[in-house]
ROBATOR-813723 format. One record per residue: x, z, y of N, C-alpha, C in turn. Coordinates in steps of 0.001 Angstrom, whole numbers, padded with zeros to 6 digits, always signed. Each point is the difference from the previous one (the first is absolute). Example, Ala and Ser with C-alpha at 12.3 -4.5 7.8 and 13.67 -1.06 7.14 Angstrom:
+013190+007800-005690-000890+000000+001190+000900+000000+001200/-000350-000720+001050+000820+000060+001190-000770+000730+001090/
***
This chain:
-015631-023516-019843+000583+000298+001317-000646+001271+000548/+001021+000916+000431-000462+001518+000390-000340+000043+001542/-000448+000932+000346+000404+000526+001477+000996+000253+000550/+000598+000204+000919+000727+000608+000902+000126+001589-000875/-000899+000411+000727-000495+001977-000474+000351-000101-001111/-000768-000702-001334+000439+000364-001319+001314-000451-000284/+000510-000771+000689+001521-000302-000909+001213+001235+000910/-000226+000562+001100+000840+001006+000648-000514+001324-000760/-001510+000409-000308-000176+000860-000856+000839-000022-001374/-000191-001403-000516+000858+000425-001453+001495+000124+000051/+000517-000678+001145+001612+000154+000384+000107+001806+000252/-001142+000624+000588+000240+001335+000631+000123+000914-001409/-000917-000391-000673-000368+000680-000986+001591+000172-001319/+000601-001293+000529+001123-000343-001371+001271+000728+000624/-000048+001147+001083+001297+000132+000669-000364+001512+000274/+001083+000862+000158-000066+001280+000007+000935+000571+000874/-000411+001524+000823+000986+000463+000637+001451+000228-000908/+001463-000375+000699+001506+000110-000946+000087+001238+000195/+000970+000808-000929+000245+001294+000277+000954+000271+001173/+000343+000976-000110+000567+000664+001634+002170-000296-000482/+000337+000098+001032+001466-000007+000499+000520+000710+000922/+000731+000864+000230+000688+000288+000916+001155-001005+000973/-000341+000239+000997+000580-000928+001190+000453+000439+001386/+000903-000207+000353+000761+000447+001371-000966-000415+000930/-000215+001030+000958-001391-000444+001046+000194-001244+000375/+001399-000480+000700-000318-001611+000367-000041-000661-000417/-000224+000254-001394-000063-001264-001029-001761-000024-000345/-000561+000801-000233-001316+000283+000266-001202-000604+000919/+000284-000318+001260-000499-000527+000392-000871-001272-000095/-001427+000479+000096-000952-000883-000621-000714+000345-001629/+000759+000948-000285-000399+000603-001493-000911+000897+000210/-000535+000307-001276-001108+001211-000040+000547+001506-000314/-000075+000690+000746+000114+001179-000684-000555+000796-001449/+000701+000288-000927-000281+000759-001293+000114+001173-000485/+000155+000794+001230-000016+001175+000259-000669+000848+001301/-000582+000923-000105-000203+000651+001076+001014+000863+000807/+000291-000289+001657+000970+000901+000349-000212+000696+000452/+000436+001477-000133-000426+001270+000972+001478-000097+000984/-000393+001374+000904+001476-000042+000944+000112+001115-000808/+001839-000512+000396+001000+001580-000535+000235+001022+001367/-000274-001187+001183+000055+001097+001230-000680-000366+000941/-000085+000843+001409-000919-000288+000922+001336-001168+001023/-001471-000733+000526+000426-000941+000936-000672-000125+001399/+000774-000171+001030+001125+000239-000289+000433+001897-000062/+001203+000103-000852+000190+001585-000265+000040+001020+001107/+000444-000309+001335-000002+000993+001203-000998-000607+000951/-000314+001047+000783-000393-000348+001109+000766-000394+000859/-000126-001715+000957+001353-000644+000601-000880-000603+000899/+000827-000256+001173-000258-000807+001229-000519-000915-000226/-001360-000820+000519-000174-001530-000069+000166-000725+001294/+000881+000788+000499+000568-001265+001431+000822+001078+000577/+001227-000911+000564+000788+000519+000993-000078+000932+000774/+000368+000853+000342-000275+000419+000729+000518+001847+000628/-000543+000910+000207+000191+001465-000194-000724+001022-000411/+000145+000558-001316-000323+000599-000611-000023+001280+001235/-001238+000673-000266-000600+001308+001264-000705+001234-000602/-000102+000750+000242-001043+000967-000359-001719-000469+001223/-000895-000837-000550-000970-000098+000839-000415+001008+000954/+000433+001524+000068-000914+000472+000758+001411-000293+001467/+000968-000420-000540+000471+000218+001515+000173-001292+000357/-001287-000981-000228+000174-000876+000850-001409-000002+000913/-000494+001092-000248-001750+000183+000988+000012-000595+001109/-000814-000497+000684+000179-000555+001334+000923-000898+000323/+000903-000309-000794+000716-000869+000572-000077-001592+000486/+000339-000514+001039-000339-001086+000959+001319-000561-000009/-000241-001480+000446+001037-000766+000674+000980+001024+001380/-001688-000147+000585+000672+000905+001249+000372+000987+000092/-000263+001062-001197+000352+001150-000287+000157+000561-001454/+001554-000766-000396+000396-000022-001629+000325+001510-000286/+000246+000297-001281+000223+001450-000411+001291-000431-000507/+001444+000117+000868+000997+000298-000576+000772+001006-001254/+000062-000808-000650+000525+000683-001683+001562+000172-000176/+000682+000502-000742+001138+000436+000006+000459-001038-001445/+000567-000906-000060+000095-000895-000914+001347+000360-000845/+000128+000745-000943+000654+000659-001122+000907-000751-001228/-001074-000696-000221+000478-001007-001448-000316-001586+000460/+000306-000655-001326-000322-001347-000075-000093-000108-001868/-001315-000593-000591-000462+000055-000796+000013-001928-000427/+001046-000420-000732+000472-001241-000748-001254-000054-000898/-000310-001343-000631-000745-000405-001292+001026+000625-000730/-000277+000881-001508+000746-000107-000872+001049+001589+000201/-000602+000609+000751+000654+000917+000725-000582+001734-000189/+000419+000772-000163-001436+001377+000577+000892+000803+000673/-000837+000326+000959+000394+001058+001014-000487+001230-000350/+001052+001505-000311-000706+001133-000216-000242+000472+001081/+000387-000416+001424-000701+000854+001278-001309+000164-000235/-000689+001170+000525-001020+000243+000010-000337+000377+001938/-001168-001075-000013-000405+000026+001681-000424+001159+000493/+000871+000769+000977-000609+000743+000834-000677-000581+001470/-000887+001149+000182-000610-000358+001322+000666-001146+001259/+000095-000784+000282+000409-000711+001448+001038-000898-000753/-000546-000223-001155+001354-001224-001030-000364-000888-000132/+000833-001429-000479-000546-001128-000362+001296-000194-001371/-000399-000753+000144+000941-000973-001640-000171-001182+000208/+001075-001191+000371-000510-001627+000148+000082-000408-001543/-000881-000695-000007-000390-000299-001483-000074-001368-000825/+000491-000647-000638-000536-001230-000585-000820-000063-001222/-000806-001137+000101-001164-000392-000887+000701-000095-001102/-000913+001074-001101+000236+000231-001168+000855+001473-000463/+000877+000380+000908+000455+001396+000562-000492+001369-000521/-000012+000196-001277-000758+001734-000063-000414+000696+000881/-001319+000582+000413-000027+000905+001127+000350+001210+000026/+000885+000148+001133+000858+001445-000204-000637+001093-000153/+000506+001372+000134-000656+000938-000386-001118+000085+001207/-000957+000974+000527-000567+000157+000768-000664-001096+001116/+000419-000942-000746-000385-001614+000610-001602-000233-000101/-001150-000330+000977-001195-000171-000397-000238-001252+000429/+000732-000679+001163-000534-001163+000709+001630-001156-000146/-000430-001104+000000+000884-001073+000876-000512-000642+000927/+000883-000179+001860-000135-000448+000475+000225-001417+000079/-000262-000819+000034+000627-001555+000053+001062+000034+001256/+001157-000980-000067+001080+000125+001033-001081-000350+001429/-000704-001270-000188-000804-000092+001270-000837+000824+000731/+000010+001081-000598-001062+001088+000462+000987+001317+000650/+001485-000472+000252+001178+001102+000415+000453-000788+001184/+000746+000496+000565+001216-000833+001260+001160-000157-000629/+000224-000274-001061+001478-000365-000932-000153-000733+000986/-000378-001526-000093+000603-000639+000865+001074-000005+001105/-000630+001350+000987+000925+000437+001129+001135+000891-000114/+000388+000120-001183+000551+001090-000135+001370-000635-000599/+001279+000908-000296+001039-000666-000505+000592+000294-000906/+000842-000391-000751+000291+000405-001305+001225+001376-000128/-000079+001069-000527-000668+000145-001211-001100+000879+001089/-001048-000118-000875-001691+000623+000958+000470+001480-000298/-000568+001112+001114+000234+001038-000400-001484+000615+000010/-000618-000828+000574-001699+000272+000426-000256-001096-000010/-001897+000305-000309-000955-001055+000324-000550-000090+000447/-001094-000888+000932-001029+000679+000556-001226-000803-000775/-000906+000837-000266-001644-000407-000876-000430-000681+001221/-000559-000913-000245-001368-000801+000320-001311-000024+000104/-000198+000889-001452-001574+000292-000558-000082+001539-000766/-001279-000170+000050-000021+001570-001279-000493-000818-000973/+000528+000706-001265+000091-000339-001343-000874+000796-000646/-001418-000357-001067-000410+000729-000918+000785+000189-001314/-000030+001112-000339+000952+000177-001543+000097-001206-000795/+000300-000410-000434+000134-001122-001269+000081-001219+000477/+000360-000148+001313-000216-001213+000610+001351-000690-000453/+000019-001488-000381+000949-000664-000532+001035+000643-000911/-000858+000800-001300+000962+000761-001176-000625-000571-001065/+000527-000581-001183-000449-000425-001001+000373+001117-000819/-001162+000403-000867+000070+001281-000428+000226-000057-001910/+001034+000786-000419-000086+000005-001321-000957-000210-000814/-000405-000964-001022-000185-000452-000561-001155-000559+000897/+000010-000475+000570-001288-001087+000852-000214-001013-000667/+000708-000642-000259-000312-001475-001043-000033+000260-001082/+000789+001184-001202+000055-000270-001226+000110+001083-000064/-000805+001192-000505+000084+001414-000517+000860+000034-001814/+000976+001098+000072+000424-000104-001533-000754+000000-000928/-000085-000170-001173-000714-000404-000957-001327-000764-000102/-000057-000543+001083-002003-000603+000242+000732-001305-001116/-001169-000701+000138-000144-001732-000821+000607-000597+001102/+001002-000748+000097-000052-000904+000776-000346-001608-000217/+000264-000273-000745-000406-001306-000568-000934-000320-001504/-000538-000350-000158-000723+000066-001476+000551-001104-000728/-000074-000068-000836+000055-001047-001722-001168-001018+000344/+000705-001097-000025-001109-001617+000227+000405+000048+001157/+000551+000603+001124+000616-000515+001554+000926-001122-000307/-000567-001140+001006+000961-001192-000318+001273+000610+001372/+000988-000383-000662+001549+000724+001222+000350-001519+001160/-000543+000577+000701+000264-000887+001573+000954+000747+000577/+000655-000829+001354+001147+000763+000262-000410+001672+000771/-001215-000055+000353-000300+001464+000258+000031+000838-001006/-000054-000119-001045-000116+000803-001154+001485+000041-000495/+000556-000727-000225+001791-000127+000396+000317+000946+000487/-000430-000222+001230+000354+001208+001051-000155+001750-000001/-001044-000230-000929-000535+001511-000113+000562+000798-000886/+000256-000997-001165+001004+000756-001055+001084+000428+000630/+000838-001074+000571+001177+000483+000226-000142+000975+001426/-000905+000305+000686-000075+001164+000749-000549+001206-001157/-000244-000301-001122+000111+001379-001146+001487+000389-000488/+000865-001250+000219+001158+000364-000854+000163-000768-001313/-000989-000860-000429-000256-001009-001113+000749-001549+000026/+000969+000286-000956+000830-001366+000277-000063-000855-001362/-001208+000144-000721-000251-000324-001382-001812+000254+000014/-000806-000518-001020-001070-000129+000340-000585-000612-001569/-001277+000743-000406-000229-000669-000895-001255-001440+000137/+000215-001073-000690-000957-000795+000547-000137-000851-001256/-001423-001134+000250-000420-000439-000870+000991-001771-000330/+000604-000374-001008+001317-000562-000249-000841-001554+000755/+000494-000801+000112-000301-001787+000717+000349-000280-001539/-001051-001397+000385+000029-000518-001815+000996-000757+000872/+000485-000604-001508+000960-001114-000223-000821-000983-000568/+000175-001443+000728-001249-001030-000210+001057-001164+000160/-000031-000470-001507+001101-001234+000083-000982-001233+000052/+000964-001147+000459-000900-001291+000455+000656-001234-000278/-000878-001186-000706+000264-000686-000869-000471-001211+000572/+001027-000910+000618-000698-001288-000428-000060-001054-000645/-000892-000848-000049+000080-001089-001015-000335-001206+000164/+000898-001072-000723-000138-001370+000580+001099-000674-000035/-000361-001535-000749+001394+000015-000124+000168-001163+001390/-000834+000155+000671+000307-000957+001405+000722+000836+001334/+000213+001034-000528+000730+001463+000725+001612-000200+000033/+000391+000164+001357+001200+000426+000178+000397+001091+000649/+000824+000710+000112-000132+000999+000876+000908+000060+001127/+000049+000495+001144+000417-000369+001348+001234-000139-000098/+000651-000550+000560+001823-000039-000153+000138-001255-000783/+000025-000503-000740-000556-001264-000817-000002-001225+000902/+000634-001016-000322-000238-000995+000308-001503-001004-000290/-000666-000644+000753-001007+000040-000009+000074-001478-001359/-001191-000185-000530+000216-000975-000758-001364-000731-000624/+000015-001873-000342-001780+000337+000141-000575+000494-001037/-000812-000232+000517-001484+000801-001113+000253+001784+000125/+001004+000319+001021+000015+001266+000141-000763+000695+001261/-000007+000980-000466-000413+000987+001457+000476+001339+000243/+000200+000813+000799+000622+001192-000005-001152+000876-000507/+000588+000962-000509-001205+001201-000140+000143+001392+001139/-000826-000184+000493-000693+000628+001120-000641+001173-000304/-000348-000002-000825-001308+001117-000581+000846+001458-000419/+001167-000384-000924+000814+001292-000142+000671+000900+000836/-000262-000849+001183+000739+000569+001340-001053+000720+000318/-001393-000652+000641-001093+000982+000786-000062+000876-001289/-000315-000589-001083-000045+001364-000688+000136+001433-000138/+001188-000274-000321+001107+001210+000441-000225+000905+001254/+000273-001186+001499-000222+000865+000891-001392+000933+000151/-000868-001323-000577-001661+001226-000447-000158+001187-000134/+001046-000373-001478+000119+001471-000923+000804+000976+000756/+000705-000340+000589+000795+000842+000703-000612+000712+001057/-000531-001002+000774-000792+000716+001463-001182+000593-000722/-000818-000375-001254-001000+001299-000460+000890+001648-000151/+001058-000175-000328+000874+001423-000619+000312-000467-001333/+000041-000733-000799+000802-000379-001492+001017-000272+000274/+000525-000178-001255+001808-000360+000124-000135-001035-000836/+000207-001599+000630+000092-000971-000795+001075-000331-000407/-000071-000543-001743+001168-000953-000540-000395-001009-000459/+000938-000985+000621+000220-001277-000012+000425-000300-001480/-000864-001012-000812+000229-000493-001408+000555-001249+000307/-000457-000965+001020+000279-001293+000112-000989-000943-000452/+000882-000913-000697-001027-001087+000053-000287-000808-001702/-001144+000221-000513+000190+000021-001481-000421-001927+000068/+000194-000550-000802-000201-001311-000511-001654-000160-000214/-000631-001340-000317-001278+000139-001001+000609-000276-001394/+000541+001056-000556+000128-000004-001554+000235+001565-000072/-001090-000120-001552-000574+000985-000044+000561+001212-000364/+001634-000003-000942+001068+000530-000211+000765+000785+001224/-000107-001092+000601+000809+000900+001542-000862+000503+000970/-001462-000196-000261-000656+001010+001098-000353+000937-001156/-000010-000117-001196-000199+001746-000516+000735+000358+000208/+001588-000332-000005+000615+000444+000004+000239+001198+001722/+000031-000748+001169-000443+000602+000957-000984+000978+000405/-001134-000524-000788-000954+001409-000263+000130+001175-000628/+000985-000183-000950+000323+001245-000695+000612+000883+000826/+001230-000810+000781+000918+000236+000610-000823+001031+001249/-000937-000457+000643-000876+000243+001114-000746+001749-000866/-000149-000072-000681-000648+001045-000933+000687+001705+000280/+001114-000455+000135+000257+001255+000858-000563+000788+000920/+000336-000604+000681-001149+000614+001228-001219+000128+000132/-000930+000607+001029-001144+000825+000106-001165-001278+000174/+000661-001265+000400-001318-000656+000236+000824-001776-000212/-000813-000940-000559+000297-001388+000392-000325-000443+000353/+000663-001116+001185-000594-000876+000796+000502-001343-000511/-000993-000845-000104+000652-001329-000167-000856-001249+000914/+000527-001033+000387-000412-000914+000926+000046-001530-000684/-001266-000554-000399+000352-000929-000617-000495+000168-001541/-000375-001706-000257-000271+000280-001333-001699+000790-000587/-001039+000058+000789-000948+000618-000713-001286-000897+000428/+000355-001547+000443-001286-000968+000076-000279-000843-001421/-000339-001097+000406-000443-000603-001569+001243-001147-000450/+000776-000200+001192+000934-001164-000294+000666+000165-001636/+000563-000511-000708+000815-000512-001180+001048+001091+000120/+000583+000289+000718+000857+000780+000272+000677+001062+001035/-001954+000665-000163-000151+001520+000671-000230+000801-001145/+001169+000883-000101+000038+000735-001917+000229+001137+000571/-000479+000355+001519-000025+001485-000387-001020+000788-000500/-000990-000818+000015-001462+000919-000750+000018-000027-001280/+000590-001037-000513+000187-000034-001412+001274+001207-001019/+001377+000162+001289+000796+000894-000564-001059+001225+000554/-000510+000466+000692-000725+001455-000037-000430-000172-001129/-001261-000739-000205-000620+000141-001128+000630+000488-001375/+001267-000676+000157+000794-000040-001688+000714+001610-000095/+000580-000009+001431+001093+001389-000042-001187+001243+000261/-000966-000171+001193-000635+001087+000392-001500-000199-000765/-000725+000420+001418-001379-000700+000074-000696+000107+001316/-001278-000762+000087-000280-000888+001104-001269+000576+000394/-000400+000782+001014-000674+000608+000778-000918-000932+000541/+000123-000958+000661-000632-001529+000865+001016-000878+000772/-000283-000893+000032+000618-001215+000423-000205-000792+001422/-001398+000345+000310-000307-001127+001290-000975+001074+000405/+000014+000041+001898-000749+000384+000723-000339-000880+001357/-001241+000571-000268-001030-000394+001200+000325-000090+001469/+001351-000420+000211+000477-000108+001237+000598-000820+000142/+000945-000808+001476+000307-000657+000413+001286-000119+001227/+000989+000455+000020+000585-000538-001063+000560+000707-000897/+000167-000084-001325+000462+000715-000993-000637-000141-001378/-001327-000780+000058-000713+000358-001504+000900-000147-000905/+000942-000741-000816+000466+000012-001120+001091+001652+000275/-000582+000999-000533+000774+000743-000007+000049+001188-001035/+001449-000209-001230-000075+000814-001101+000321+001411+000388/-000943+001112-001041+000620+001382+000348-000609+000685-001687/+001020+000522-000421-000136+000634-001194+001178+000807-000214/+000447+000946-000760+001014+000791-000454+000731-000105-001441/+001356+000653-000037+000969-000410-001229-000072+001694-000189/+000111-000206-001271+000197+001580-000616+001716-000166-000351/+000488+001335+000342+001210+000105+000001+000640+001341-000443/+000275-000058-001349+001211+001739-000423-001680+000037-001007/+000727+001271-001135-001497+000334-001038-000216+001411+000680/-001088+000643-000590-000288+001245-000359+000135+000514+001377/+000552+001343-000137+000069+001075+001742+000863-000904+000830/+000383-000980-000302+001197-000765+001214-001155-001369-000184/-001282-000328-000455-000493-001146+000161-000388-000162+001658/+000188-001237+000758-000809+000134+001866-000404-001684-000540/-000745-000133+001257-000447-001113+000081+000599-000617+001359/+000442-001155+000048+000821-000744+001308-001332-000795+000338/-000563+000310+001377-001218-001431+000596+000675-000856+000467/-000387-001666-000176+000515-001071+000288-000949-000454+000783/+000838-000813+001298-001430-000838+000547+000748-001312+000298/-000948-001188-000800+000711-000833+000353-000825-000746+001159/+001056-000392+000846-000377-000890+001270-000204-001374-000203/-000479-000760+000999+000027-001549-000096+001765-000398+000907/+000100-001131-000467+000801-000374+000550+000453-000326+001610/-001295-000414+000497-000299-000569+001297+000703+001494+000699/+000678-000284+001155+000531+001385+000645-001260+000612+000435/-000613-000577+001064-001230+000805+000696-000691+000981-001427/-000695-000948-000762-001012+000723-001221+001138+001309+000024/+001109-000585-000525+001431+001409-000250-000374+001359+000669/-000260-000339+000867+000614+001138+001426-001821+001050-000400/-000670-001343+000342-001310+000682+000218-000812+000577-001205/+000992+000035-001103-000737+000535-001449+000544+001363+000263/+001715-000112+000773+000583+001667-000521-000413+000880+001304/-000755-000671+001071-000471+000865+000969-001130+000516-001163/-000979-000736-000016-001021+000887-000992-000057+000448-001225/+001259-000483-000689-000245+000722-001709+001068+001031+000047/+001543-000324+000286+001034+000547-000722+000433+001000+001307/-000075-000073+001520-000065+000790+001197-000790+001422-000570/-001447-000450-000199-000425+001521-000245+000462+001012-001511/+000295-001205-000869+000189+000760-001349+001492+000304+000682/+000819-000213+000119+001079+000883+000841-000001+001064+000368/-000943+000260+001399-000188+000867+000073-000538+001124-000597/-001012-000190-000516-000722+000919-001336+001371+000405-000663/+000854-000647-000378+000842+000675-000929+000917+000909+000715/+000299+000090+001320+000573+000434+001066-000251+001583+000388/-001659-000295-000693-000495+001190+000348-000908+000435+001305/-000274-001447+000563-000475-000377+001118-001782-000227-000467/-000947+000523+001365-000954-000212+000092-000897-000719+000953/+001011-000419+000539-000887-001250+000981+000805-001060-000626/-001164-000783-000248+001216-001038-001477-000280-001425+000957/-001331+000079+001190+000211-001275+001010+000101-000456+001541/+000349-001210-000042+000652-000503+001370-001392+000401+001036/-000130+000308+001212-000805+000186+001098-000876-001101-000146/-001060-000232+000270-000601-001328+000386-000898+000290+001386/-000046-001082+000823-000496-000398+001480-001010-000575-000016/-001208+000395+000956-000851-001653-000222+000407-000253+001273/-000039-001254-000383+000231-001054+001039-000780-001494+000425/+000131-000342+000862-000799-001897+000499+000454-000653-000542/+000084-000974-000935+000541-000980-000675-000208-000627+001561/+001073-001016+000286+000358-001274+000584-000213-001587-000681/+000563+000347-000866-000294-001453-000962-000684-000049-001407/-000091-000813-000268-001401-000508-001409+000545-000382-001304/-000600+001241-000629+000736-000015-001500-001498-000530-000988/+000572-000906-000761-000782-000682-001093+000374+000781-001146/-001472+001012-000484+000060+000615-001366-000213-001510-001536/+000518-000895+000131-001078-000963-001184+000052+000353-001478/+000980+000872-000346-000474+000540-001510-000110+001418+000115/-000875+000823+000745-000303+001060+000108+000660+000938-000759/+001703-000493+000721+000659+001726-000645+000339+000872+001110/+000518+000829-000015+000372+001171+001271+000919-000677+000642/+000292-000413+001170+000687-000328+000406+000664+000695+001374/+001599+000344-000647+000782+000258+001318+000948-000401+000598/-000124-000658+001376+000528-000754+000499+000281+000428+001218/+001287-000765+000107+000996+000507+000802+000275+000465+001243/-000543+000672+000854-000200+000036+001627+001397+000410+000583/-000231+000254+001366+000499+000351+000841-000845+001388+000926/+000007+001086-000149-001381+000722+001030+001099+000738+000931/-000653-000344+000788-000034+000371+001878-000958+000742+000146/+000106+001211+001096-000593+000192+000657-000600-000085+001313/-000928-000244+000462-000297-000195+001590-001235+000605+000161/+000408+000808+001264-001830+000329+000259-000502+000799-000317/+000822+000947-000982-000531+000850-000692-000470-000544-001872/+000132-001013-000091-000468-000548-000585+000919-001115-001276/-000322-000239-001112+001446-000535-000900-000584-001410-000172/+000666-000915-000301+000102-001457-000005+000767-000333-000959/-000739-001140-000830+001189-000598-001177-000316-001192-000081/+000936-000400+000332+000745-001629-000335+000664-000089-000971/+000253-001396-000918+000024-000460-001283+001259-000085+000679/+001489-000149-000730+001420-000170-000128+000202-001528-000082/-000849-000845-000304+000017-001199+000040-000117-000674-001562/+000250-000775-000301-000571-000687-001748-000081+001299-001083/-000333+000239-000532-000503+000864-001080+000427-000297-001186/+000342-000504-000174+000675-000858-001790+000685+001783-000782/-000099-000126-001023+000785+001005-001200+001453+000018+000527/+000128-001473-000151+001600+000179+000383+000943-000384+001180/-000900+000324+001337+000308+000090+001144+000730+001402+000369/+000725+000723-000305+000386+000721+000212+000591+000619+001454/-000197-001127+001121+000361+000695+001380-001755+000458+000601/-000836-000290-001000-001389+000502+000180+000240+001521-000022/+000631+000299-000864-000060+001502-000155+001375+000819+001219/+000979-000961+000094+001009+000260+001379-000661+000357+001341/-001538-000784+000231-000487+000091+001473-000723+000764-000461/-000210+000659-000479-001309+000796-000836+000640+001340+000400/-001524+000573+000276+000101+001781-000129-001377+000682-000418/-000680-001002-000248-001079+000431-000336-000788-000977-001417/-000488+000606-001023-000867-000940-000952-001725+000610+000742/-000563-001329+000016-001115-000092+000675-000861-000206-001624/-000760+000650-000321-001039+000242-001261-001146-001112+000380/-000790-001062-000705-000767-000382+000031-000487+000002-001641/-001633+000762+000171-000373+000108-001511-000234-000804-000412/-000314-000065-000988-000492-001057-001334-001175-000375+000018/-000857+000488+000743-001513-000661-000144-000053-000727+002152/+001544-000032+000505-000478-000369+001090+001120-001745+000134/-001302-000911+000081+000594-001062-000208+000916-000744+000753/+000009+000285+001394+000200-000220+001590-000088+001105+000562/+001670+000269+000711+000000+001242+000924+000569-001081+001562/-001008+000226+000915+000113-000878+001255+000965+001094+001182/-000034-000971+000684+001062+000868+001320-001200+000996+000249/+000072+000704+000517-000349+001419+000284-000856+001045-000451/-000096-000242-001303-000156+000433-001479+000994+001355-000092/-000752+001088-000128+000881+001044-000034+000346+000068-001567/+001027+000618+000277+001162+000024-001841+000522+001460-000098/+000380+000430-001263+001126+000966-000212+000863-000340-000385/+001100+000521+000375+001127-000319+000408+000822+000996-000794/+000764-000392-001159+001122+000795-000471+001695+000177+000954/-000102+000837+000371+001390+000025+001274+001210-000108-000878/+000534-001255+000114+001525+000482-000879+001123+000847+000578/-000080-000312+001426+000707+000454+001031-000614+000119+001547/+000618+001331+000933-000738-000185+000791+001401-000142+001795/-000649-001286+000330+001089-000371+000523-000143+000498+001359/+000991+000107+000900+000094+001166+001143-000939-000433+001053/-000714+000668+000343-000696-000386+001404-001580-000494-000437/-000014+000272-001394-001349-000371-000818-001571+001942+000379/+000940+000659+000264-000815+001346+000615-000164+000926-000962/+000551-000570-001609-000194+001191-000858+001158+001122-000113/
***
């Protein structure tokens, strides 16, 4: 029986960044960049209004007061999307909207509140100033945000929707990035039905292929659904082969000591077997080894991890094994979830000193984080992990963690009004 550390080390170690793809920016999102982008132009390209208002030559608004405005001779009107070739002479204005090129001889914008528009009637033939204006006052100036050719984004930038954004203020409607594995998922059992199914005894639904999936999904993979293989040993190779396609396997089920848990036994036969059981709680029975797949320059290796059956163990193996090897292949370098310390509330019994993470709830109050247990703890309590947003860590050499026993806290989620 391994560690924690050593069995996510050898999972890290068996998985590699995928090569790159090209992708339509909104499809991107959440991917890594695999390229570096420079700009093709400045941003924004003119110098343009950043608020409403009237474009002026600053020196002729000197002195100007409420009580004593500097009436301007109002000439043009300057649209978003628009350019005006007037060029401002002395005692001129231009009414202007945000985003608006600044006209020729243009140094200042006034804001409308800083004029008597108000009093005045349509169409304006004059204005009267409010204030004096220093040059550059409310002008966003060519290339202010993005000079042509600089770096704008580097290679390993994970694409959030700000980065979305930035391309396509370059003109980038395509993007190169690092590809999402494809991670098919397998379960097994022949006491498995799957939802839609009439219920029947000695049956149970399978649950596990569902969070699965959504797992894999909310890490950034693209899961496929294999279904549901039998315990005979013909039709889960057969599924494994099948699963072999893709970049990674998941399977649930099948890797304890019962008579008829054969998934450690088909790794063994088809692949091979890395370790079997770790030092934690819940989850120890848990297989992870790889299938070699294609010969020569097309030979890869597919990593398998097999899960326990119990949903909870399920959930809480692919937060820590198959979540970060995901990402790693993603191209991602923060490969983990946040963790909190927090007050334990209630009293967790370590009695076979494995790692144990269990299920909280953390609040904040006070400045301060709080975790309460979700209520029974069992493997296969699965609304443990529903009230859950937090796995609360208790080590292995600590036998009894009492109420106000501080803990770390793996955040699965952070729920609103919590202060992070």
């Amino acid at each position: 029986m391994i560690s924690v550390e050593e069995a996510l080390e050898r999972v890290l170690n068996c998985v590699h960044v995928l090569e790159a793809e090209e992708k339509p920016i909104l499809e991107a999102l959440g991917q890594v960049l695999a390229e570096d982008v420079h700009s093709p132009v400045d941003v924004p390209p003119l110098d343009n209004a950043a608020m409403d208002g009237y474009a002026v030559r600053a020196e002729d608004t000197l002195g100007a007061t409420p009580t004593s405005p500097r009436v301007l001779k109002v000439v043009a009107e300057a649209a978003a999307g628009t350019v005006v070739e007037h060029r401002l002479e002395p005692g001129e204005a231009i009414r202007i909207m945000t985003g608006a090129p600044l006209p020729p001889g243009a140094t200042a914008v006034i804001p409308f509140e800083d004029t008597d528009e108000m009093k005045r009637q349509s169409p304006i033939a004059e204005i009267g100033i409010h204030r004096s204006a220093d040059g550059g006052l409310n002008i966003r100036r060519a290339g202010e945000d993005i000079t042509k050719g600089s770096l704008v984004l580097r290679k390993g930038t994970v694409l959030r929707p700000q980065e979305i954004g930035v391309l396509a203020s370059l003109g980038r409607g395509r993007v190169q990035v690092v590809r999402r594995p494809r991670v098919a998922i397998l379960a097994t059992g022949d006491e498995l039905i799957d939802v839609g199914q009439p219920p029947a005894p000695g049956k149970i639904y399978d649950s596990n292929t569902y969070t699965i999936a959504c797992q894999v999904r909310r890490a950034g993979g693209i899961p496929r659904i294999l279904g549901i293989a039998p315990d005979r040993e013909e039709r889960l190779v057969a599924k494994v082969r099948e699963g072999l396609e893709a970049d990674m396997l998941l399977t649930s089920g099948g890797v304890s000591l019962g008579d008829y848990d054969m998934v450690k036994g088909v790794l063994a036969k088809e692949g091979e077997i890395a370790f079997w059981t770790v030092r934690m709680k819940p989850g120890k029975p848990l297989a992870f080894g790889s299938f070699a797949v294609g010969e020569g320059d097309r030979l890869r290796r597919v990593p398998h991890l097999g899960f326990p059956g119990n949903p909870v163990s399920s959930m809480i193996s692919f937060e820590l094994f198959a979540r970060p090897a995901i990402l790693k292949m993603m191209g991602k370098t923060t490969l983990s979830k946040p963790t909190v310390t927090a007050i334990l509330e209630d009293r967790v019994i370590n009695s076979d000193r494995r790692r144990i993470f269990a299920r909280v709830n953390v609040e904040r109050r006070q400045g301060q984080y709080f975790a309460r247990l979700t209520g029974p703890q069992g493997s296969g309590i699965l609304t443990s992990m529903a009230w859950a947003n937090g796995l609360a860590i208790i080590p292995e050499d600590v036998a009894e963690a009492k109420p106000g026993d501080t803990v770390q806290v793996i955040m699965l989620d952070w729920a609103e009004g919590q202060g992070a």
